[in-house]
C-alpha positions as CSV (number, residue, x, y, z in Angstrom):
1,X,102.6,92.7,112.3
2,X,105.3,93.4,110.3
3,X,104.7,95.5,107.4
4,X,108.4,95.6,105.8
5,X,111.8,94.6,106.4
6,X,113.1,98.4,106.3
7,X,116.2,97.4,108.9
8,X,117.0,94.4,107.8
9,X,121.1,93.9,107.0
10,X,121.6,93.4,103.7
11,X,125.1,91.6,102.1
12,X,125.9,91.7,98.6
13,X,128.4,89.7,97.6
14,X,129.8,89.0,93.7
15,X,132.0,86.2,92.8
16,X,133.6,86.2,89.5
17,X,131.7,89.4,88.7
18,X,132.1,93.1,90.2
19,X,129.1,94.0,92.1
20,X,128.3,97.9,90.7
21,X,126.4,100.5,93.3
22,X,123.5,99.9,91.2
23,X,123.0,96.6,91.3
24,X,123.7,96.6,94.9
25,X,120.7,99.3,95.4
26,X,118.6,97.4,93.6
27,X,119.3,93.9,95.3
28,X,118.9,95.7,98.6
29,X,116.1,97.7,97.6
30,X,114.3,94.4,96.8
31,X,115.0,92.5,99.8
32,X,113.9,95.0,102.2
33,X,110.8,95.4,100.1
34,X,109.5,91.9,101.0
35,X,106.1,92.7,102.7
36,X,105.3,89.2,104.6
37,X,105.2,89.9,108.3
38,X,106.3,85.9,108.9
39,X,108.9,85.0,109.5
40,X,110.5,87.9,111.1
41,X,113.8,88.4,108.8
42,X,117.3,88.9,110.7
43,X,119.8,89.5,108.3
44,X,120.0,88.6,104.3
45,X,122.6,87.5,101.8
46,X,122.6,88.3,98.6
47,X,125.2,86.3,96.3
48,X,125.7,87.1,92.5
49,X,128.0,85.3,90.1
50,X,128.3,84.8,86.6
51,X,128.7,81.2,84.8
52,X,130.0,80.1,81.5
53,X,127.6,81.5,79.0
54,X,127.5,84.4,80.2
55,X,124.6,82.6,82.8
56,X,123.9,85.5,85.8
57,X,122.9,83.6,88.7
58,X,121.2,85.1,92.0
59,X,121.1,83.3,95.4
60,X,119.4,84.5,98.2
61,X,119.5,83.3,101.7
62,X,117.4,84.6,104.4
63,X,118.2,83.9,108.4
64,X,114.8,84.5,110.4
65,X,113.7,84.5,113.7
66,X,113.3,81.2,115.4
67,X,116.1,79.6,113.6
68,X,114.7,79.8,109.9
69,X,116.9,79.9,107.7
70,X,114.8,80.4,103.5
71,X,117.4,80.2,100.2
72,X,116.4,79.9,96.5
73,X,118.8,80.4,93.8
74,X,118.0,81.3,90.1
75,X,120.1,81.6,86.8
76,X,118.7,83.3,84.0
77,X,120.4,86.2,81.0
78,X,119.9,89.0,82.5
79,X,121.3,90.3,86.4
80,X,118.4,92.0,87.3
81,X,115.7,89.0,86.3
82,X,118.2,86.8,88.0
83,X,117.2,89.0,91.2
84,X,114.0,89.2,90.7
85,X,113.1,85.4,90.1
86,X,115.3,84.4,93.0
87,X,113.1,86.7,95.2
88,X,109.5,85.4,93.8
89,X,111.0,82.4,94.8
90,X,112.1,83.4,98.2
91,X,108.5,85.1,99.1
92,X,106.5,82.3,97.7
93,X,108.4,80.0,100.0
94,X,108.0,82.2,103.0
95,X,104.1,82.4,102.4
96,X,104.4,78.6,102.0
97,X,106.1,78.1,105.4
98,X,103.5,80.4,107.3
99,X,100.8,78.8,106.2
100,X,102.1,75.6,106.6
101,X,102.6,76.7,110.4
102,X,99.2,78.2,110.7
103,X,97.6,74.8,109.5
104,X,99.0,73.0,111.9
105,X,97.6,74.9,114.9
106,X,94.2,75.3,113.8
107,X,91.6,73.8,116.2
108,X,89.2,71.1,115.2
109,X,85.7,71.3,113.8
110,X,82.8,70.7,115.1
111,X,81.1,68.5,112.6
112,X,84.1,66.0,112.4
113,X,83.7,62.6,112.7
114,X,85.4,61.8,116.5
115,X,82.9,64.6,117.7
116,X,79.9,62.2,117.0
C-alpha cells in the first residue's frame, strides 16, 4: 500500500505570473502529501496563471500507473486557495475512481435473485 507520494516528480509551471520558491514548496509540498495509495502516481504538473481580475487559477494534472491520467483546475483570489481547492478536487476524484474500480470487481451475493 502506498502511504505517500514522497518521490513523486513534481513540475511547477507559471504562465503570465512568476512562480516564487515559496509557492513552489508549497505546490510541491502538497502534491506529494496526497495519501491515497490508488492509483499509483508517476509524475505531476502543476500549472499556475493569473487571469484578468486578478483571477489565480491552479491546474493540476496527475499521470498514474496504468495509463491514468486525473486533472482538475480551480480559480479563486487567492494563489494558495487556488492550490488547495484544485487538490481537494484532485483527491476526491482519485478516491472516486478507486472505488468505482473496486465496485466493479466485487463478487456476487448470496441472497440475490439468479441464486434462487
Amino acid at each position: 500500500m502506498q502511504v505517500a507520494n514522497v518521490n513523486t516528480p513534481v513540475t511547477v509551471t507559471g504562465r503570465h505570473v512568476s512562480i516564487t520558491e515559496a509557492i513552489r514548496e508549497y505546490a510541491v509540498k502538497k502534491v506529494q502529501g496526497l495519501h491515497l495509495d490508488y492509483p499509483r502516481i508517476i509524475e505531476a504538473k502543476v500549472l499556475l496563471d493569473v487571469h484578468k481580475n486578478y483571477q489565480h487559477f491552479a491546474e493540476i494534472v496527475l499521470y498514474c500507473a496504468d495509463h491514468i491520467t486525473i486533472e482538475a483546475d480551480t480559480t479563486s483570489e487567492d494563489m494558495y486557495s487556488s492550490i488547495d481547492q484544485t487538490l481537494s478536487k484532485i483527491a476526491r476524484r482519485m478516491r472516486k475512481y478507486k472505488t468505482r474500480l473496486l465496485k466493479s470487481h466485487r463478487p456476487r451475493k448470496e441472497g440475490s435473485i439468479r441464486h434462487l
